[in-house]
N, C-alpha and C positions, 0 to 999 in steps of 0.2 A: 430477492428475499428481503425486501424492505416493509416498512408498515410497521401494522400494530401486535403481528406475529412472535408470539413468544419462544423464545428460544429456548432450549436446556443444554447448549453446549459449552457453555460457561466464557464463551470468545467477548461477551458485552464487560468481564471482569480485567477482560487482560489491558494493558498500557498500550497507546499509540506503538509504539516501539516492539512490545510484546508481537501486535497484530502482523507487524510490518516482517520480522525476524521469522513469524512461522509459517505466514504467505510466501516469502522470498525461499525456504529452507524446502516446504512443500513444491514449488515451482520445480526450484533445479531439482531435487531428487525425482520428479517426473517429468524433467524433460520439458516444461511446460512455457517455449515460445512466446506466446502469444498471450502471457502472464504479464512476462516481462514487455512486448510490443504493448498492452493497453497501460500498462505501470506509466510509460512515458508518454503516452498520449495524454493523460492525465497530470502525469506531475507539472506541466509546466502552470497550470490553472491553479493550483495547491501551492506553490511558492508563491504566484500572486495575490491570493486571498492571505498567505499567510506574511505579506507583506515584503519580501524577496526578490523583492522585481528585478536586479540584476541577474539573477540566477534563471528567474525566466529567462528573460529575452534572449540571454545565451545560450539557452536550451532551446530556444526558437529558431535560432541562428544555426545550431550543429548536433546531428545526433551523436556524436561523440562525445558532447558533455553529457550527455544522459547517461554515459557507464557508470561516474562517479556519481552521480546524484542517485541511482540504485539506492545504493549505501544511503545518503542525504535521507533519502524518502522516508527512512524509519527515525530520522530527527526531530522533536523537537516541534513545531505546529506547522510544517510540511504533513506530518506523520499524523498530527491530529484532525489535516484536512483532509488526508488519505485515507482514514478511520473506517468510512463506509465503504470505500473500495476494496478494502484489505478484509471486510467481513464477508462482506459479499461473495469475494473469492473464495474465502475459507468454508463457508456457508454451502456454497454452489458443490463441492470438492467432500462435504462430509468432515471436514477436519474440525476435528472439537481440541478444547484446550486440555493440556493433563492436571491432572487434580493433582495440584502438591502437598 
């Protein structure tokens, strides 16, 4: 779902953070594995762009640092380089943002 495809579900307004909190919230309420399996295949590339390179490498080293970095992923420009994965998700899933 990327391009020049215009949206209406108001997900391009929400915060890195915002995006991260209702992809991860959507996942566990469905179960959804393989949410979390591409979240880490992916976060360790997004702490390196976002400059975190110890957090990489430890994450390359054991997927057990990847439980806590979960959480991490909606931090801060992790969470900003995770932007288009977390739309994508939401995107793909139908999940729009609530209108507050």
């Amino acid at each position: 779902m990327t391009g020049d495809t215009q949206h209406d579900d108001g997900l391009e307004t929400l915060s890195a953070k915002e995006l991260h909190d209702l992809a991860v919230h959507y996942a566990r309420r469905h179960w959804d594995v393989k949410f979390y399996w591409r979240l880490l295949q992916v976060l360790p590339m997004a702490e390196t762009v976002a400059g975190r390179y110890d957090d990489a490498a430890e994450d390359m080293e054991t997927t057990l640092g990847h439980i806590d970095d979960i959480t991490d992923a909606g931090q801060g420009e992790v969470a900003e380089q995770l932007r288009p994965f977390y739309l994508d998700y939401l995107r793909d899933h139908g999940v729009k943002a609530r209108k507050g």
